[in-house]
N, C-alpha and C positions, 0 to 999 in steps of 0.2 A: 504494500500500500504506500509505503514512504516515498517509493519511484515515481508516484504520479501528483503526489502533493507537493508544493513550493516552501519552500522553508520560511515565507510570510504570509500564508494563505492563513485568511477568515474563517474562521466558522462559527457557526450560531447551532450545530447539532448536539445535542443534549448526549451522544454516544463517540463524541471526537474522540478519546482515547481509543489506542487500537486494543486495548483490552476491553473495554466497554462495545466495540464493536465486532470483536469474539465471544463474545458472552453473548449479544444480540443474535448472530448468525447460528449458536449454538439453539438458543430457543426458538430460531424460525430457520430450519435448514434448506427451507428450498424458495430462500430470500429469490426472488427474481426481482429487476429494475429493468423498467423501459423508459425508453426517451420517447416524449410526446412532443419535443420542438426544438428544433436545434438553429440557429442564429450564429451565424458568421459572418462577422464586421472584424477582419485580419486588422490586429496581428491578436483578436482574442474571438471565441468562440463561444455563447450562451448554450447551457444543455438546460433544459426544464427533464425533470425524468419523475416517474413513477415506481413507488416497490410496492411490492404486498408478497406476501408472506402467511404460512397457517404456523401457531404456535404449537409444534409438538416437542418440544424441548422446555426445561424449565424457566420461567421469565421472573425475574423479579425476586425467587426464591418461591416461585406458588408453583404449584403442578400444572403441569398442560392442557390446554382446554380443545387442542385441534380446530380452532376458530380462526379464520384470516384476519388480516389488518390491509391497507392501503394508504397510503403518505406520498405526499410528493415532495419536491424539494427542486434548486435550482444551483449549478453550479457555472462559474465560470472557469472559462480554461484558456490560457496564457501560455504558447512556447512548450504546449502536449503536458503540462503540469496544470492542477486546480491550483488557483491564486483566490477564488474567495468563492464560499459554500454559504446554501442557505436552505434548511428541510424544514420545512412547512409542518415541525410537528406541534401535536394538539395531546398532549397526555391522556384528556379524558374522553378524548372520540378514540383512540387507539385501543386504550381496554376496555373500551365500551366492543369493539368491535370484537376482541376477542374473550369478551364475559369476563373480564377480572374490575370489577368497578373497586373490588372488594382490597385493590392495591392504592387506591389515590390517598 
């Protein structure tokens, strides 16, 4: 992950650590992300993308519920490296979606 990040790149994700987003991939193993719009105005590149994901892994420290989620988020990319990140997450529409209200 560290090859494709900038050694000044932003982020506003609640999972920046790449622990935290080991842990995240562990509780949602068949994480998939799509891009729904991509903008290129050289020498930088807009991605808007989408994940969703079903929790069968542990999340939070609660057991698995087998429930999806979906979040979007948007990155910029600068020189084939991210320079500033931005994921549109919502804590309580996320475990609402996969039944853990019972974590906020």
């Amino acid at each position: 992950m560290t090859e494709v990040i900038a050694r000044n790149e932003i982020s506003t994700d609640p999972l920046e650590s790449q622990g935290g987003a080991r842990a995240f991939k562990d509780a949602f193993p068949d994480l998939h992300v799509e891009i729904d719009n991509l903008v290129v105005a050289e020498p930088f590149v807009v991605v808007e993308w989408r994940a969703t994901g079903t929790n069968t892994g542990p999340f939070a420290g609660a057991a698995p519920t087998g429930l999806a989620f979906t979040r979007r988020g948007v990155a910029e990319v600068h020189d084939g490296r991210i320079t500033a990140y931005r994921d549109y997450f919502d804590r309580a529409t996320m475990l609402s979606q996969i039944g853990r209200m019972d974590l906020i």
